[in-house]
Steps between C-alpha positions, in 0.01 A plus 500: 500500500333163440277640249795605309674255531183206382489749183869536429477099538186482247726634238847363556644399195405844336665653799797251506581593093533891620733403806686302282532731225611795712767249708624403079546853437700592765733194564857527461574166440385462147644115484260391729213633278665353157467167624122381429484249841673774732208762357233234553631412861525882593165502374402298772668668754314814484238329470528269821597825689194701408295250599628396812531861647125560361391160706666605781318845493191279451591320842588749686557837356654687819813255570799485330509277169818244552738469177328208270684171483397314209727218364448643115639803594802357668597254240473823248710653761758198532570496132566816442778442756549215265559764207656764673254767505318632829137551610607855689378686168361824682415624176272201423381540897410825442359512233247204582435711768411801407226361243355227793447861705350683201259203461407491868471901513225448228274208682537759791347763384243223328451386799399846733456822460495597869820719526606438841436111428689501200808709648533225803469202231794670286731528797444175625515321158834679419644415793419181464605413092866679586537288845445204302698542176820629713451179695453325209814590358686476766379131574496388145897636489569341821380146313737595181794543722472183667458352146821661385738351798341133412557581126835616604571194660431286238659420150246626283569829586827500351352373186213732458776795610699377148268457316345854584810641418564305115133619419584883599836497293700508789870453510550122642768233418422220275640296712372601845144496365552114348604384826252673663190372299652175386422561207733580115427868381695455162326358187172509447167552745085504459358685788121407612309605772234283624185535675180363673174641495502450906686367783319175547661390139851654588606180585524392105718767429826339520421192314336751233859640526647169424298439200594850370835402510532163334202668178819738486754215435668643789661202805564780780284786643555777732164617687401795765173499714412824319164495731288237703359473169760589203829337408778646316649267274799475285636187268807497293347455183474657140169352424150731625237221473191595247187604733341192343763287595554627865084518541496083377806421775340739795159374454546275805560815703169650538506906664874538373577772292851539284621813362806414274777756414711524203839323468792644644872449518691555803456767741368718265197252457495355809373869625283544123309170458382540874362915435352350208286218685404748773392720223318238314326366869374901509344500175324145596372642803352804347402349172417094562566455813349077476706451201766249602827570271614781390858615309633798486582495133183436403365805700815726462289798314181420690679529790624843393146608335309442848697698684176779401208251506304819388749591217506092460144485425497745271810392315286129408179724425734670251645230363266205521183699407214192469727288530553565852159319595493242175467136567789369714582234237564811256723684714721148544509458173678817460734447769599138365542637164757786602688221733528252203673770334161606257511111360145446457589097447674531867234663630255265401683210626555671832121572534419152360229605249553607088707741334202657297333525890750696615546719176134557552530618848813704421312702212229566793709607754679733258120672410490533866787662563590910410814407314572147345712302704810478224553871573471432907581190619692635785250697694206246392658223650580673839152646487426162489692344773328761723169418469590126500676562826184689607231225403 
């Protein structure tokens, strides 16, 4: 058993990506995958779980492995609470499972060929994975309840509750859910949902809220602990900073990320500018996930293009041709061109160099491509934005 285990060890992160795939296909709780931190921090679960019953095998492989207890795994744990969900996924469970077993069946039959050796190391090892993921579970869901009464207990619960039900559509009074968030639902909102790159610069997140909120003009903000890491964030505003402009005001908040949403009036866009910037944090995280800003409405059909990286790819082969790998300085030039509404004069000014420059690197870029940008603009530019996102 401690041979296995030292090579199961040797290749963990190969091993973890197969547990973790098989836990992703089988999880009912799709929300929790959507969400690019949640993924991440599940991530780390299985992880932290493999390896501690594998060290404990390496320790003392008869005896009973004891449920792990690992503060990453119980802050994960706490805010999903926070969101609503649950960690008792048996489908996810399972599913991990099974492939950890299928992994360990292999390095046992790697490991001896003696039949009777190999029959006893089976039993025992089976015995000994189920003991400790039923214990697992039933520890892990022991923490979550005892997170739920204290959430219960306090206020925030009844604010995450509302604000769970506005994003799903639900019916709620107006009313009931101002005076329960303290905060206006009519006019008009900007939804943002910020980041940190880890927990250590968490602690910036709320005054990286606070500058959100006065870049969008707004005086008033209503904000959820989406995670130990992640706020949600609203402002009753009609103005969605530029990325340039919200980069230049967060660049005191080193680690924070901001995913911006589209403007939305009442209700209605309370519920749409927030889907948006959780849709716009998922393309960062796949795509660019060090960029700092990103808006939805600059990403809207990228956004919708990715959802197939391996149709994506194809799509800027297709459309880019040579392009595709030109200089950078080419490929912006295009992009600034299209934004400046194909004013070559604008476009020049924007880029700060001459209007004969950019004409030149226009008529290049258009020998690059398989059809001349006047007849595609469209796709070209979100072509474009993909492989910017992507560099």
């Amino acid at each position: 058993m401690r041979d296995v285990a030292e090579r199961l060890l040797a290749m963990t992160s190969s091993a973890v990506d197969e547990v973790v795939a098989a836990a992703h296909r089988e999880a009912e709780y799709r929300a929790l995958l959507e969400d690019p931190q949640f993924a991440a921090a599940d991530r780390h679960m299985s992880k932290v779980y493999f390896r501690h019953w594998l060290s404990a095998i390496l320790q003392d492989p008869g005896a009973r492995v004891g449920p792990c207890v690992d503060p990453g795994v119980q802050q994960f744990a706490r805010d999903l609470v926070r969101r609503g969900l649950d960690t008792h996924d048996l489908g996810s469970w399972r599913g991990a499972q099974h492939v950890a077993w299928e992994l360990w069946v292999d390095a046992c039959f790697a490991a001896t060929a003696v039949v009777d050796e190999l029959r006893d190391l089976m039993k025992t090892s089976e015995r000994s994975m189920v003991t400790f993921i039923d214990d697992s579970i039933a520890a892990l869901d022991e923490y979550v309840e005892q997170e739920r009464e204290n959430l219960a207990r306090g206020a925030s619960a009844e604010r995450h509750a509302t604000v769970q039900l506005l994003l799903e559509g639900a019916p709620i009074g107006r009313a009931l859910a101002e005076s329960r968030l303290g905060y206006a639902l009519t006019g008009s909102h900007v939804a943002a949902v910020l980041w940190s790159d880890s927990a250590a610069e968490a602690s910036g997140l709320d005054a990286a809220a606070e500058t959100v909120m006065k870049t969008c003009g707004a005086s008033c903000r209503l904000t959820l602990n989406a995670s130990a890491t992640a706020l949600w964030v609203w402002v009753r505003s009609d103005i969605v900073p530029s990325a340039e402009t919200a980069e230049a005001a967060l660049a005191g908040h080193p680690g924070i990320h901001v995913a911006f949403g589209r403007c939305g009036r009442d209700l209605d866009g309370f519920r749409r500018s927030h889907l948006d910037a959780a849709a716009a944090q998922r393309l960062l995280a796949r795509l660019s996930p060090s960029r700092p800003i990103v808006r939805y409405e600059d990403v809207a059909l990228v956004s919708v293009l990715t959802a197939d990286m391996a149709q994506a790819d194809q799509f800027v082969t297709d459309t880019l041709g040579d392009l595709a790998t030109a200089d950078p300085v080419l490929r912006q030039t295009v992009l600034t061109y299209v934004r400046e509404r194909f004013n070559g004069s604008a476009a020049a000014e924007r880029m700060v160099t001459h209007r004969n420059t950019i004409e030149r690197r226009l008529a290049r870029a258009d020998q690059l491509l398989p059809v001349p940008l006047a007849d595609n603009a469209a796709s070209v530019v979100a072509a474009l934005m993909l492989v910017q996102l992507r560099d």
